[in-house]
Every structure is written in C-alpha cells, then in structure tokens.
Biotite code that builds the C-alpha atoms (Angstrom):
import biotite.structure as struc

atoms = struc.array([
    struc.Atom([132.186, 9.663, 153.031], chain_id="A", res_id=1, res_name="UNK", atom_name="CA", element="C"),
    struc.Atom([133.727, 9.415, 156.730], chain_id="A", res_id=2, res_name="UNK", atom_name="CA", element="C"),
    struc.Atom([135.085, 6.390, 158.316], chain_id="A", res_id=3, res_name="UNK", atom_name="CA", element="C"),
    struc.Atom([133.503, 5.356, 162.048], chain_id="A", res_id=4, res_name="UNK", atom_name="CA", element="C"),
    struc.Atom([137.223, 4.849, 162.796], chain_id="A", res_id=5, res_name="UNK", atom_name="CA", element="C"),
    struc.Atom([138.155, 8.462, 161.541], chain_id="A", res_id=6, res_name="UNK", atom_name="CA", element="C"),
    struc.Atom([134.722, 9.663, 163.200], chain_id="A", res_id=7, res_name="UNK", atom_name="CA", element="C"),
    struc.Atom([135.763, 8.563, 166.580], chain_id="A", res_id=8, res_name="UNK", atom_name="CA", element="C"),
    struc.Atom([138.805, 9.566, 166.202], chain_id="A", res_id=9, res_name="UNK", atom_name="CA", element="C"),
    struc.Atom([137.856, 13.553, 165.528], chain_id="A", res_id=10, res_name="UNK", atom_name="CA", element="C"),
    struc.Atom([134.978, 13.331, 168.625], chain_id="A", res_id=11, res_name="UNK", atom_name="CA", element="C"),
    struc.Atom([138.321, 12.810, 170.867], chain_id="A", res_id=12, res_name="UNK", atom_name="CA", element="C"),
    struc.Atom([140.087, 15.313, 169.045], chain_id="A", res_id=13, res_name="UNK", atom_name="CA", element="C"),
    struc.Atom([140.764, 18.220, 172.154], chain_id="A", res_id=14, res_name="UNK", atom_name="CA", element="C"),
    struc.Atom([140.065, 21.136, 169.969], chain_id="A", res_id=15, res_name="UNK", atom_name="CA", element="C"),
    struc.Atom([137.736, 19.534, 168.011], chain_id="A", res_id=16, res_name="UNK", atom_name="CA", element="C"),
    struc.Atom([136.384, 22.633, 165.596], chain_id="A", res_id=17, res_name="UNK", atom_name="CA", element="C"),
    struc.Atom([132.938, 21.791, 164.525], chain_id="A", res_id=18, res_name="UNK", atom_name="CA", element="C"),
    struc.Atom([132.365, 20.281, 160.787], chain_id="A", res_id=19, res_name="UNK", atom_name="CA", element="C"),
    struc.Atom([129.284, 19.512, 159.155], chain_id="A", res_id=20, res_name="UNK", atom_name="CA", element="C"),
    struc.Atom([130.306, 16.299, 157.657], chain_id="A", res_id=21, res_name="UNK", atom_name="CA", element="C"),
    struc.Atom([131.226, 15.152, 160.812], chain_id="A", res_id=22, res_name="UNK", atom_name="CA", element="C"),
    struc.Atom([127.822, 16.338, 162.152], chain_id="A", res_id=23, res_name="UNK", atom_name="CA", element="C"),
    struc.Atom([125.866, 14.042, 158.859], chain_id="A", res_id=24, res_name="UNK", atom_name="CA", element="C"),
    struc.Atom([127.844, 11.468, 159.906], chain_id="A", res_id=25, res_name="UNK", atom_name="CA", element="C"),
    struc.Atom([126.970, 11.092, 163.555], chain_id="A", res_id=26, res_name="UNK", atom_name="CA", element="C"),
    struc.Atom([123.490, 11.990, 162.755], chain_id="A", res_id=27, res_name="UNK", atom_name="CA", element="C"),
    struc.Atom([122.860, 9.106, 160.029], chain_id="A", res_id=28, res_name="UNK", atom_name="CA", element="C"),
    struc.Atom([125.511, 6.547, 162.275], chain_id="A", res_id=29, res_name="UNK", atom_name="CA", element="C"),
    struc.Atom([124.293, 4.784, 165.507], chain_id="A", res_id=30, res_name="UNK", atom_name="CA", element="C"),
    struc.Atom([127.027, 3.603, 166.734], chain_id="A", res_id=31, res_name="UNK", atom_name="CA", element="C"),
    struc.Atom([129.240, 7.267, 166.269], chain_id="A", res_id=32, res_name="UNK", atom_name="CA", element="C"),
    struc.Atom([125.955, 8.960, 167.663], chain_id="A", res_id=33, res_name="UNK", atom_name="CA", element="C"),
    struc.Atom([126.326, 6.266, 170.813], chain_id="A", res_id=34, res_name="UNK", atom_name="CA", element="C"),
    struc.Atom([129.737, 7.460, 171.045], chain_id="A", res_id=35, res_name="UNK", atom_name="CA", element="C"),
    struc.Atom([129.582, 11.007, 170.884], chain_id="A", res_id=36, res_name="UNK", atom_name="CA", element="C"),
    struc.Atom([126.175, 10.895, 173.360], chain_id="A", res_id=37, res_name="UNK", atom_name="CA", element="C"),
    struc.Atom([128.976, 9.003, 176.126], chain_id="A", res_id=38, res_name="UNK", atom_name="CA", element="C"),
    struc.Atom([131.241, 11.681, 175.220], chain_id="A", res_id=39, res_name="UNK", atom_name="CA", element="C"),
    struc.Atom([129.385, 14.292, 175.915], chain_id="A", res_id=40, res_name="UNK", atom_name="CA", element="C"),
    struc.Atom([128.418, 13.157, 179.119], chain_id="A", res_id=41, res_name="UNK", atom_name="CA", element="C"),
    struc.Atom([131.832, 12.143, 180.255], chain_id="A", res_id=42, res_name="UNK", atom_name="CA", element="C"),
    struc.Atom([132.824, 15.930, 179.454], chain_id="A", res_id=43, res_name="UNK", atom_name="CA", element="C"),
    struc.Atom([130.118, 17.253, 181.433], chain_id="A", res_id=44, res_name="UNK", atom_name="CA", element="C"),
    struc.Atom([130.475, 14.492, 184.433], chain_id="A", res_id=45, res_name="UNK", atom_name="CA", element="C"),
    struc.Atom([134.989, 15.371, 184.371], chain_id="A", res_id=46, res_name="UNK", atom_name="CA", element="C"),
    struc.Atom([133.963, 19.388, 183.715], chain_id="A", res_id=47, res_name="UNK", atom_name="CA", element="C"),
    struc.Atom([131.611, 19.330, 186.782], chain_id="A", res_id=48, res_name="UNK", atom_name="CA", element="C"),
    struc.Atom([133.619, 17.097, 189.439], chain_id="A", res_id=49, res_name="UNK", atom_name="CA", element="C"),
    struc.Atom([137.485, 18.477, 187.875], chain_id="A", res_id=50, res_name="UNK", atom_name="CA", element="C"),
    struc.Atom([136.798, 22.197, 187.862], chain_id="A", res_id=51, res_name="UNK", atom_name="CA", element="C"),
    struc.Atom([135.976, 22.914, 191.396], chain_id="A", res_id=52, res_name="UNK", atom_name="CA", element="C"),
    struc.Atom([136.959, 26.698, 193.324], chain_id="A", res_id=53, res_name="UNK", atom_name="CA", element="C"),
    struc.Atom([139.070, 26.809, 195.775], chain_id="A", res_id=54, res_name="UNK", atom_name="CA", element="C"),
    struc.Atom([137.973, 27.744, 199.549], chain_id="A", res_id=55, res_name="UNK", atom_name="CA", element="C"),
    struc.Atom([137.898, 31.196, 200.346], chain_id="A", res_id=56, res_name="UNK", atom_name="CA", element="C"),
    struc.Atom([140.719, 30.555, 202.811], chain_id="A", res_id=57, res_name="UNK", atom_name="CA", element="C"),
    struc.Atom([143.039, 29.221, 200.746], chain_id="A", res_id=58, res_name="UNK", atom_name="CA", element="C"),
    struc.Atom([142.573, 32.170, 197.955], chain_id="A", res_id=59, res_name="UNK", atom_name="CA", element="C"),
    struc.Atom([143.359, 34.437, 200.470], chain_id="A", res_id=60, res_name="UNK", atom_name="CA", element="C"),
    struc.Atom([146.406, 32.737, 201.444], chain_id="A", res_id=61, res_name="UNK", atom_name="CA", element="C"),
    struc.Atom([147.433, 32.433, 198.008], chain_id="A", res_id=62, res_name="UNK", atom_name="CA", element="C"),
    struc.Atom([146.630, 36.133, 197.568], chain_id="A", res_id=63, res_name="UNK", atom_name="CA", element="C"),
    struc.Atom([149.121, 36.588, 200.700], chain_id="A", res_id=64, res_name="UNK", atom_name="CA", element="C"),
    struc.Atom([152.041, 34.602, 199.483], chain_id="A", res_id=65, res_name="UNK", atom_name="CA", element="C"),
    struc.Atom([151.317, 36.108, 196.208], chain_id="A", res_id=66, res_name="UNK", atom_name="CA", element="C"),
    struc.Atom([151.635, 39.468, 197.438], chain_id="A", res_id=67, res_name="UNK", atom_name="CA", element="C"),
    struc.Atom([154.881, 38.795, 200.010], chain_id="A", res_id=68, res_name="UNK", atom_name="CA", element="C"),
    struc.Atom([156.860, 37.154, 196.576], chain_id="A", res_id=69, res_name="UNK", atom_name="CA", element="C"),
    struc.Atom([156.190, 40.155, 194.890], chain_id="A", res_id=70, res_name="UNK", atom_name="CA", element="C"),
    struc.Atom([157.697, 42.925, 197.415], chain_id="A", res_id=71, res_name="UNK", atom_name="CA", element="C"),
    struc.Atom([161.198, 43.850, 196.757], chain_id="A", res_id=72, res_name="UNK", atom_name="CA", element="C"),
    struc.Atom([163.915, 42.129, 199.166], chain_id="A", res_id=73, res_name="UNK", atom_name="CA", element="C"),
    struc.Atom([167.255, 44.055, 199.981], chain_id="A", res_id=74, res_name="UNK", atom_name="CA", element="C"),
    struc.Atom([169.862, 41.969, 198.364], chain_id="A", res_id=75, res_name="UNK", atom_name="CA", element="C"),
    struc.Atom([173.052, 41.607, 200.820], chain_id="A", res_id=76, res_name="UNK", atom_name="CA", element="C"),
    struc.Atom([175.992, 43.310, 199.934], chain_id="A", res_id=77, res_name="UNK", atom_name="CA", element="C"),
    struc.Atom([177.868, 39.874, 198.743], chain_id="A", res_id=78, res_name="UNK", atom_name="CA", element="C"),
    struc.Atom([175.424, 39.303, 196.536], chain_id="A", res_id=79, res_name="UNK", atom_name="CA", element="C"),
    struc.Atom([175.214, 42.119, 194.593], chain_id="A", res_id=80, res_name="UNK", atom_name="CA", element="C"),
    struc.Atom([176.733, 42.621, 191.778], chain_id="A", res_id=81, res_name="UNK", atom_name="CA", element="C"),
    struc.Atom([180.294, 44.630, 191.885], chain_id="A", res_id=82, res_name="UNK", atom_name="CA", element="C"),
    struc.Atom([180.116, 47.475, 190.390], chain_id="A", res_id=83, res_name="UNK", atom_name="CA", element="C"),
    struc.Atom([183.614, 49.334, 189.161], chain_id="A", res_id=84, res_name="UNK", atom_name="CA", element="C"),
    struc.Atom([182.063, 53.022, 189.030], chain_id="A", res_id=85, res_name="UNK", atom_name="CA", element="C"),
    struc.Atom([185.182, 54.332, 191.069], chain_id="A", res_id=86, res_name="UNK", atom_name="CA", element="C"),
    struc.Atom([187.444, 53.204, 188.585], chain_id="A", res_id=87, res_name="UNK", atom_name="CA", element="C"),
    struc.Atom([186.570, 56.117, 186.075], chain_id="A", res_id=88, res_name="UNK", atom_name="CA", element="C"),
    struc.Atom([188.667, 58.353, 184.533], chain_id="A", res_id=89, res_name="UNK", atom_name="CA", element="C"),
    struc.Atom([188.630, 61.638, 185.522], chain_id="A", res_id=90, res_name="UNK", atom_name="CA", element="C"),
    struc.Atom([191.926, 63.628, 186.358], chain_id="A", res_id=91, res_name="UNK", atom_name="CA", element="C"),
    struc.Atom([191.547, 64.147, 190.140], chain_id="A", res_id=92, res_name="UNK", atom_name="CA", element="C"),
    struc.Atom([190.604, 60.226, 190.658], chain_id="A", res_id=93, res_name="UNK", atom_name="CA", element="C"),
    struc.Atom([193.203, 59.286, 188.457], chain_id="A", res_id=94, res_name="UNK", atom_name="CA", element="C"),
    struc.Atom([195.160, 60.936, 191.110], chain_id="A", res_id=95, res_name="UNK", atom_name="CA", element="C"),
    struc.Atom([193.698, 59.750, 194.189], chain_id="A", res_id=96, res_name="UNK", atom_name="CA", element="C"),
    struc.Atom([194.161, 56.656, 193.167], chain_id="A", res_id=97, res_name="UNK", atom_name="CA", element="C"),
    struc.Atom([197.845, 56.609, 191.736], chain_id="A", res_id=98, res_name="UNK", atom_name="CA", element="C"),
    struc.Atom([198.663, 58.197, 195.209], chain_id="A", res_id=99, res_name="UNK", atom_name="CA", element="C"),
    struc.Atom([196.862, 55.577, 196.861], chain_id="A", res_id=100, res_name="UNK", atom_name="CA", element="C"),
    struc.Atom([198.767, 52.883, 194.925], chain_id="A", res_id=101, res_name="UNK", atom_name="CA", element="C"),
    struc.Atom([202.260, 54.815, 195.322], chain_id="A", res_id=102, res_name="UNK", atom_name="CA", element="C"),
    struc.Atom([201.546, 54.402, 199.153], chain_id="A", res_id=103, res_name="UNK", atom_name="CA", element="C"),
    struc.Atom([200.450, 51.065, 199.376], chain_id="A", res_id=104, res_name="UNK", atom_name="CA", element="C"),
    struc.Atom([203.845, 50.241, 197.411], chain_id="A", res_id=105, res_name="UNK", atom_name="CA", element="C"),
    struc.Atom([205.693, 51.864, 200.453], chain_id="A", res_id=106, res_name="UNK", atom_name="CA", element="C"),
    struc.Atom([203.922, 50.595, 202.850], chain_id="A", res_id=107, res_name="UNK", atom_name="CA", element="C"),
    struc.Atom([204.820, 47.070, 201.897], chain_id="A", res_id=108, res_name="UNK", atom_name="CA", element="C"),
    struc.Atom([208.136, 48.163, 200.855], chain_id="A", res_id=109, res_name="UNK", atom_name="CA", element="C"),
    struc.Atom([208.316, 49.027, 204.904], chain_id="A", res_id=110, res_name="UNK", atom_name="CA", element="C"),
    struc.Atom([207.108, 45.814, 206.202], chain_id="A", res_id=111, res_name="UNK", atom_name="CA", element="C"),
    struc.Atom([209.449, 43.981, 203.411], chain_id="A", res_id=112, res_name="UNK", atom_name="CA", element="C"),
    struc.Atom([212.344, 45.635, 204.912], chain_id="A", res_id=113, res_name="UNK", atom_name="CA", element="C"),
    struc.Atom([211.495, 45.151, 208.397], chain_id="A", res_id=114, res_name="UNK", atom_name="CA", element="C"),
    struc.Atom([210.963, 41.125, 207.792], chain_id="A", res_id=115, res_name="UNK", atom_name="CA", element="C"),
    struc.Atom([214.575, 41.118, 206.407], chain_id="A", res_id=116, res_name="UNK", atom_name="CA", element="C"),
    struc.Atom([215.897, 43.353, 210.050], chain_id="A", res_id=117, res_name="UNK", atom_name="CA", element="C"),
    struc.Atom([214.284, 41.473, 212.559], chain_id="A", res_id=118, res_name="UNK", atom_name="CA", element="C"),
    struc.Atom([215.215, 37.621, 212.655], chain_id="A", res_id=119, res_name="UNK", atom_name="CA", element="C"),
    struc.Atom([213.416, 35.469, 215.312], chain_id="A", res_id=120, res_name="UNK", atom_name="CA", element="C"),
    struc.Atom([215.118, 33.738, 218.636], chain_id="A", res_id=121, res_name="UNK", atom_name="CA", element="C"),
    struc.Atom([213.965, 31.491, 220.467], chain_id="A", res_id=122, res_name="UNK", atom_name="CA", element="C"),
    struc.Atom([215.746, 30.889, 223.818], chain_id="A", res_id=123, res_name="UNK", atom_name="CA", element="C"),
    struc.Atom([215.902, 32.113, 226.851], chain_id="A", res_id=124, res_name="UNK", atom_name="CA", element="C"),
    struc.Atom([213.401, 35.697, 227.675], chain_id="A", res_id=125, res_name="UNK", atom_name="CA", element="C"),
    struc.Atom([216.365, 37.729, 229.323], chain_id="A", res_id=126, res_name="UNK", atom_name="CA", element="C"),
    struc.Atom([218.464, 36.992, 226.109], chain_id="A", res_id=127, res_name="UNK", atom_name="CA", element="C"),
    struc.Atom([215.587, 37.687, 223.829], chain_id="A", res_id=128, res_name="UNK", atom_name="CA", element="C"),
    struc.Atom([214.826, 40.796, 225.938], chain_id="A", res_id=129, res_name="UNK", atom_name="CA", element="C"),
    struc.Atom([218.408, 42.522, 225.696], chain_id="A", res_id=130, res_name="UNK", atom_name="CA", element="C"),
    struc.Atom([218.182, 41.935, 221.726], chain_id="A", res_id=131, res_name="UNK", atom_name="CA", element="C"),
    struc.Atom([215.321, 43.571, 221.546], chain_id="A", res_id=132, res_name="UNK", atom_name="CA", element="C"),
    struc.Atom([216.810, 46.282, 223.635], chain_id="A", res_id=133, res_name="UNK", atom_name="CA", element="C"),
    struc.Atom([219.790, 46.418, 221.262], chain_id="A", res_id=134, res_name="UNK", atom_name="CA", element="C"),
    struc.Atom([218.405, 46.075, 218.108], chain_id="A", res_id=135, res_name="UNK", atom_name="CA", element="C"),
    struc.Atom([216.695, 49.036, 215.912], chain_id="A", res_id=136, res_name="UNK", atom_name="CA", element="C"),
    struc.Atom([213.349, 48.019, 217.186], chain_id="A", res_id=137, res_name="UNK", atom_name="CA", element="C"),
    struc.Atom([213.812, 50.639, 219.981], chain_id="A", res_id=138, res_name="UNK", atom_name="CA", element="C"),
    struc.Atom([213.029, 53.336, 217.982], chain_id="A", res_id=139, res_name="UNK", atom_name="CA", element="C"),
    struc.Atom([209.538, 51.406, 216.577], chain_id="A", res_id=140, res_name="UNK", atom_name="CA", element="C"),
    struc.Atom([208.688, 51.418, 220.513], chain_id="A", res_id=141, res_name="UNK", atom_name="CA", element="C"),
    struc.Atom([209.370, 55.602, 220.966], chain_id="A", res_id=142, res_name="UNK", atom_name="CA", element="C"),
    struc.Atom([206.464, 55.746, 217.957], chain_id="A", res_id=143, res_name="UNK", atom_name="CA", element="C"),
    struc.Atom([204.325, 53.139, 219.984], chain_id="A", res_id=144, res_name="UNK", atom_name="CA", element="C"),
    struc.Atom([202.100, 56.110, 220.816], chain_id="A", res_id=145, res_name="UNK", atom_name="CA", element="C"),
    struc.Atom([201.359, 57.828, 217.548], chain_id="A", res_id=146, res_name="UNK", atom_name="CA", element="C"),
    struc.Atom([200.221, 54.089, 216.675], chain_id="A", res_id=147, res_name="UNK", atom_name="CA", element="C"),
    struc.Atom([198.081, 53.539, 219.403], chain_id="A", res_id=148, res_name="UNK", atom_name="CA", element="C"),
    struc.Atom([196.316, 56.779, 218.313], chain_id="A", res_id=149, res_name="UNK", atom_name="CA", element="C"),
    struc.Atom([196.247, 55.914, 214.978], chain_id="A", res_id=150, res_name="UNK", atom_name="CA", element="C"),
    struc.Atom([194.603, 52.694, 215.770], chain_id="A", res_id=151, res_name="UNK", atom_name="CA", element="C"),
    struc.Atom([192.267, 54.266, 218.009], chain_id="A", res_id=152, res_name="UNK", atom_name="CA", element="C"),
    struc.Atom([191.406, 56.682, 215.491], chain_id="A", res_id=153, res_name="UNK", atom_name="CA", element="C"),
    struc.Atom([190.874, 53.932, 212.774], chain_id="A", res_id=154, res_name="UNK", atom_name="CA", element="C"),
    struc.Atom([189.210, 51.902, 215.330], chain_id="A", res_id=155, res_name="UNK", atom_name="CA", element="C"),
    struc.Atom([186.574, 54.767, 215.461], chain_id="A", res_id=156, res_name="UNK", atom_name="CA", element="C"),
    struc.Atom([186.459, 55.429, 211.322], chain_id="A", res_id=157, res_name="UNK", atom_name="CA", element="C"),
    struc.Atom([185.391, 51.767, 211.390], chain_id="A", res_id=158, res_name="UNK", atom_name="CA", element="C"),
    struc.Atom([182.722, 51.519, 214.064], chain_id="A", res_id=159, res_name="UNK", atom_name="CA", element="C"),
    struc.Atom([181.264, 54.527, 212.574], chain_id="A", res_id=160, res_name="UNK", atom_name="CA", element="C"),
    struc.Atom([180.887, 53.107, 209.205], chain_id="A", res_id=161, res_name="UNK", atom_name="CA", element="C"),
    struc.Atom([179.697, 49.872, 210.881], chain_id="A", res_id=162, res_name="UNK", atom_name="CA", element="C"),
    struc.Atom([176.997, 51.985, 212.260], chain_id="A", res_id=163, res_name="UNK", atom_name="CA", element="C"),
    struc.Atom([175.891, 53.458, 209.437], chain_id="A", res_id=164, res_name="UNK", atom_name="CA", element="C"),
    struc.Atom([176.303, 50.575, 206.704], chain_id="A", res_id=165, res_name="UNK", atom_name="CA", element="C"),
    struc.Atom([172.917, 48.158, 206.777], chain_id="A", res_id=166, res_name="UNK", atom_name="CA", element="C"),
    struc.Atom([173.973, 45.983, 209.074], chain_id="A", res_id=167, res_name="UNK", atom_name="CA", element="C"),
    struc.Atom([174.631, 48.591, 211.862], chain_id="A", res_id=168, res_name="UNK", atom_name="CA", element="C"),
    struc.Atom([172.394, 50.188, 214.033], chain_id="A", res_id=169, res_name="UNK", atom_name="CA", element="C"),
    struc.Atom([171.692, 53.712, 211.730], chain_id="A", res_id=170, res_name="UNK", atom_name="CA", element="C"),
    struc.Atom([172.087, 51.670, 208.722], chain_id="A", res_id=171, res_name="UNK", atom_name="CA", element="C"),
    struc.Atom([169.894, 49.376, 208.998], chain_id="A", res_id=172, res_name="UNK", atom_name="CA", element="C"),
    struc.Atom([167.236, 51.973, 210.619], chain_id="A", res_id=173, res_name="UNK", atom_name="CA", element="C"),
    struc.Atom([167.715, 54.415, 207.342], chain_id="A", res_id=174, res_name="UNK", atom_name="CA", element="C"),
    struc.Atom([167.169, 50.837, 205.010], chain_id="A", res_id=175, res_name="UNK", atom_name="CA", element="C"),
    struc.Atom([163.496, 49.849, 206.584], chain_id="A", res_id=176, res_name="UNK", atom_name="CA", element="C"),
    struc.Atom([162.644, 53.907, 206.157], chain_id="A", res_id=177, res_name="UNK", atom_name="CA", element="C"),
    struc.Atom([163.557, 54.038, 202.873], chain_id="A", res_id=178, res_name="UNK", atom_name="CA", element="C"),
    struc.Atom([161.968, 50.692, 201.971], chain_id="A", res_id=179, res_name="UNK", atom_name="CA", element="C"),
    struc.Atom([158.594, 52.261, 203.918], chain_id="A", res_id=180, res_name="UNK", atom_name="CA", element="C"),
    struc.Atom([159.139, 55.403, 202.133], chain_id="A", res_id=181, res_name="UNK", atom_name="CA", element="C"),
    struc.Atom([159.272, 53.399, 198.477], chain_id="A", res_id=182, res_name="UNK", atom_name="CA", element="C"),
    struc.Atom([156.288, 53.703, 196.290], chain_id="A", res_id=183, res_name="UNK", atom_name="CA", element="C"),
    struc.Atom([154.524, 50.802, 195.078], chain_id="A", res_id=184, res_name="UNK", atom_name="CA", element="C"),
])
C-alpha cells in the first residue's frame, strides 16, 4: 500500500518510469488523481510555451558561425609548437652542424678579442681621429668592402625569405592557395 506523500513524490519524479501500483493508487485516490491531472497539464502548458523553434534567420546564422568555427585557421609561426626535426642524427648533419658550432665559436672568439683591442676615448674628434688612424683598426677599414657586399648579399638572402615565408608577399599568396586547394 502507497503513501499520498510517496505518491506525489514519484508523479514529480523527472524520469518517472511507469508502475502499476502507482497507477491503482492514483486511480482509487482523489486527491493523488487531483494532483497528477495539474501535473499533467502543467507539463503540457511548460512543453508547449518552453519548447519553441528558433526563426529561420537565426538557424541560418547559427549554421554560419557553425560552419566558420569549424574551418581550419593557419596557426602563426610563434604559436606553433617547436619542433627539433633538424636535430637528428645522421652523419652529414652531425657535420653541418658541428661546423656550424666550430664557427660560431670563432666568430665570437673574434669579436672577444677585438673588445679587449679597441678601448673607447672620449675627447676631442681630431685626437680620436689620429687613434683611429694609428691603431690596428686600419686594416678592418681596407676589408670595409668585402663587408658591405656581404651585407648586401645577406640583406638580399633575407628579403627573399621574407618574401616567401607567410607573411611576405609569395608566402602568403602560396598559404591562401594551398588552403583553397585543401579538401574538406
């Protein structure tokens, strides 16, 4: 024999699974039949005025948004993740790279030794000019010009990678064809 208090408590139940004693229960009950008669039509009156479809408009713009989320965006390059491919070992990287690394040593070995020559002065121009004419920095002006070509050189290396990484002008051209070009 069911309770009116556990009765009630089952018709508000939100996956109420149906059980005949329940059922005798309401059906011999008044007051649990009152109850499950407002019930009912509270379900129906919430079901019809709660579950309502969206315009047309705003599916579409859903659709849109839903769409324009879901199309791959090229990540910039500081953002993706570093990857250390280069740094396998095969024999003639191995190389490259310890000859890379014996130059760079060198190279700062160079600049090292030219901090420790050169000493700064401050006075006077003419004075400053006639050490510079009398110190060993003479012979870094005679190889001014094999720098300047170097830099101009370099200077070209780099604008051409410019223009073809994704931010320069081919670059960025060859990334919007290949994105075109991608299947779905």
């Amino acid at each position: 024999m069911m309770r009116c208090d556990d009765v009630t408590e089952l018709l508000l139940a939100p996956d109420r699974v149906p059980d005949p004693e329940l059922e005798q229960h309401v059906a011999a009950c008044h007051a649990c039949a009152h109850i499950a008669r407002g019930l009912a039509r509270l379900d129906s009156i919430v079901a019809s005025s709660v579950l309502v479809e969206p315009p047309r408009e705003l599916q579409r713009k859903l659709a849109q948004l839903a769409a324009l989320m879901a199309q791959p965006r090229p990540v910039p390059w500081y953002r993706r993740p570093i990857n250390f491919d280069w740094l396998v070992l095969r024999p003639n990287l191995v190389a490259a790279q310890g000859l890379a690394a014996v130059m760079v040593a060198l190279a700062s070995w160079q600049v090292f030794g030219w901090f420790n020559l050169f000493r700064p002065v401050i006075g006077d121009v003419g004075y400053a000019m006639q050490l510079v004419v009398a110190s060993p920095a003479v012979a870094y002006l005679g190889g001014l010009q094999i720098d300047l070509q170097s830099l101009t050189l370099w200077s070209l290396v780099g604008i051409g990678g410019w223009l073809v990484s994704e931010n320069g002008a081919i670059g960025s051209r060859l990334s919007s064809l290949t994105q075109r070009l991608r299947l779905p």
